[in-house]
C-alpha positions as CSV (number, residue, x, y, z in Angstrom):
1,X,36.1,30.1,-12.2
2,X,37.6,26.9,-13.6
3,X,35.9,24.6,-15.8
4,X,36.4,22.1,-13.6
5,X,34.9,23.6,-10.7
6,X,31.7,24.9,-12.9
7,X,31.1,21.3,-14.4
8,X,31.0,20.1,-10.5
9,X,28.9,22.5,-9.4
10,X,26.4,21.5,-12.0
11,X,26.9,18.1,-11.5
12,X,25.6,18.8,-7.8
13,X,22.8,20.7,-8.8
14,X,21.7,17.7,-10.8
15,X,22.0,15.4,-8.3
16,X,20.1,17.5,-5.7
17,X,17.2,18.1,-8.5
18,X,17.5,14.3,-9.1
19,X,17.4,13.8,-5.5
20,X,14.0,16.1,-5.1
21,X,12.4,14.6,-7.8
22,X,12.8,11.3,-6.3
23,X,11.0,12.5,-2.9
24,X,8.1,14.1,-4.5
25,X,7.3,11.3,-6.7
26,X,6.2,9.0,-3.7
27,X,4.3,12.2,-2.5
28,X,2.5,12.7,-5.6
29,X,1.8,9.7,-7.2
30,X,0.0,8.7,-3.3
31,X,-2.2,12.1,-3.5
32,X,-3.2,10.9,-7.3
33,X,-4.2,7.5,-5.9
34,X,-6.3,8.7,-2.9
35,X,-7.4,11.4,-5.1
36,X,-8.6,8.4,-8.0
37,X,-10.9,6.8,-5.2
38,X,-14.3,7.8,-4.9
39,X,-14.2,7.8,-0.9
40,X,-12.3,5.6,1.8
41,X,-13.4,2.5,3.5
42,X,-15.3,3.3,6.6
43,X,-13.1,0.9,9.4
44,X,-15.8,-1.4,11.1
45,X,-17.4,-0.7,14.1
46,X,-17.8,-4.1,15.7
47,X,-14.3,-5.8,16.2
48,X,-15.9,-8.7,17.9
49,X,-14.3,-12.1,16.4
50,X,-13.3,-15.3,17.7
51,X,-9.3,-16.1,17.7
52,X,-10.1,-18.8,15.1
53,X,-11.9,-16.5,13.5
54,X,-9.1,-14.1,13.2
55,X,-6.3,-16.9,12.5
56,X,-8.2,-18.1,9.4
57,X,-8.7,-14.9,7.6
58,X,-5.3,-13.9,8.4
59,X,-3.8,-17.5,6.9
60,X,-6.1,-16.9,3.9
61,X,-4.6,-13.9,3.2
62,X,-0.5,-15.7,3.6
63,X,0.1,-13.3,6.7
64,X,2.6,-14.6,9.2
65,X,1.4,-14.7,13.0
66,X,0.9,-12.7,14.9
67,X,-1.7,-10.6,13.8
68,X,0.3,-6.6,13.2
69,X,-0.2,-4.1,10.9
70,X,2.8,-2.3,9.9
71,X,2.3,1.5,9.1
72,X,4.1,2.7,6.0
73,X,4.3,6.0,4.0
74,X,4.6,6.6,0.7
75,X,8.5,6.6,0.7
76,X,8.5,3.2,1.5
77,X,7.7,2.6,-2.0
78,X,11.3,2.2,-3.0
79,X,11.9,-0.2,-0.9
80,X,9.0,-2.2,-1.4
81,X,9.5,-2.5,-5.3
82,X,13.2,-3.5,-4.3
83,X,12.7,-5.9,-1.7
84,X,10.0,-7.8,-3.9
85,X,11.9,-7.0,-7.7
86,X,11.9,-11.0,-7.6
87,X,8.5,-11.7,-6.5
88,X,6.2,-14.1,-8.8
89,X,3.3,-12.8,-7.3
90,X,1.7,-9.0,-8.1
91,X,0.3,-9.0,-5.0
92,X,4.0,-9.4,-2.8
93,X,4.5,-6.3,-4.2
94,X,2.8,-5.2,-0.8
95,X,5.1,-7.8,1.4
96,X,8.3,-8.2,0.8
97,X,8.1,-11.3,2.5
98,X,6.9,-11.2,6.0
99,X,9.3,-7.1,6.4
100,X,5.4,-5.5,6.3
101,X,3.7,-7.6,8.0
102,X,-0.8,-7.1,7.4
103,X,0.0,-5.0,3.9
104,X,-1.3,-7.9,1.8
105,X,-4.2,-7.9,4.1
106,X,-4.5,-4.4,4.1
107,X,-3.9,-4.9,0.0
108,X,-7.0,-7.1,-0.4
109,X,-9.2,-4.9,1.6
110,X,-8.1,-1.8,-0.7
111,X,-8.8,-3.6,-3.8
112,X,-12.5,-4.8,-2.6
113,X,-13.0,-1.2,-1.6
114,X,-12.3,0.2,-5.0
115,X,-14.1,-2.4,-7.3
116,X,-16.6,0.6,-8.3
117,X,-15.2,3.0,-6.1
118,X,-12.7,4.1,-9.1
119,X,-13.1,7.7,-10.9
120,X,-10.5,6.4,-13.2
121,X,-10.3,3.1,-14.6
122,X,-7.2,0.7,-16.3
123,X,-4.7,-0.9,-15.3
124,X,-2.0,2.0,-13.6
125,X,-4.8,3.7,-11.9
126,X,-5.9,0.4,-10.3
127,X,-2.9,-0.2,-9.0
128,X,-1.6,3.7,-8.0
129,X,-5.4,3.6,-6.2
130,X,-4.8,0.5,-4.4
131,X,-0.9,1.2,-3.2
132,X,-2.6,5.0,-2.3
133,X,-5.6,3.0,-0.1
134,X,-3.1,0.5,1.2
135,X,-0.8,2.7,2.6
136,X,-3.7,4.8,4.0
137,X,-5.4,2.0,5.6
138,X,-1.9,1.1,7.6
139,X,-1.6,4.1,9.0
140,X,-5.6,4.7,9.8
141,X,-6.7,1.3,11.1
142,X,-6.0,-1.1,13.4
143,X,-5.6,-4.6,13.8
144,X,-8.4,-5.4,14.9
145,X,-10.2,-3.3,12.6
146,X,-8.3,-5.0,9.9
147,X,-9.2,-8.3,10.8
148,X,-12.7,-7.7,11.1
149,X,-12.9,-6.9,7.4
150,X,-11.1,-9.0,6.4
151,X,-13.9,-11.7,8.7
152,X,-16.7,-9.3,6.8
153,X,-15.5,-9.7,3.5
154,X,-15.0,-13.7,3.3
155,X,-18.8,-13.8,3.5
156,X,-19.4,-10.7,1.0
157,X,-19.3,-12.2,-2.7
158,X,-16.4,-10.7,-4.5
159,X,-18.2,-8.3,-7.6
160,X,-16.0,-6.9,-10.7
């Protein structure tokens, strides 16, 4: 076999490794995040709410109308750290402008959840538990449910 063809073949083993590496780490790092909070938000039971209601704690969390929750998985990610690379807020991270719409909803309620819900503290394992939560409430509750805590929460003092 030529060198050539053995230093390509190599090359394309790489890039397949590279390539499987880069589809587990959404995987993983999303288990390690569930797997850092010490239960999951229970979704509310009532979902009765006024319209006014619902617009005002949607504004208050800078959500575009109308009220939707976009599902995501954990290989959205990527393009979530691209699409907001030039964000000035921490919290777009979950946005990307108005692309997903209810994450930075969705966001907030994850991050009340886990104010002493954490089996790990600092700073990464915040964060990994929060993006894990996130992504899990987008793809477990509703709108309406959504809303609803979001409507519970504005009258729950913040702790932490």
């Amino acid at each position: 076999m030529p060198k050539g063809e053995s230093g390509m073949k190599l090359l394309l083993w790489s890039l397949l490794l590279l390539a499987v590496i880069a589809a587990a780490i959404p995987a993983g790092a999303y288990w390690a995040g569930m797997d850092n909070a010490d239960g999951k938000p229970v979704p509310p039971d009532d979902i009765s709410y006024t319209e006014s209601q619902a617009q005002e704690v949607w504004a208050n969390r800078e959500q575009a109308f109308p009220i939707e929750l976009r599902r995501i998985t954990p290989w959205h990610f990527y393009h979530l750290v691209w699409c907001s690379r030039d964000d000035a807020h921490i919290e777009d991270y979950l946005s990307c402008g108005d692309q997903y719409p209810g994450l930075r909803a969705a966001g907030y309620v994850s991050k009340r959840f886990l104010v002493g819900h954490l089996k790990h503290e600092g700073l990464m394992w915040r964060y990994l538990s929060r993006t894990a939560l996130t992504i899990w409430i987008s793809r477990n509750w509703s709108e309406q449910q959504l809303v609803a805590e979001l409507i519970r929460l504005k009258h729950t003092p913040e702790t932490g």
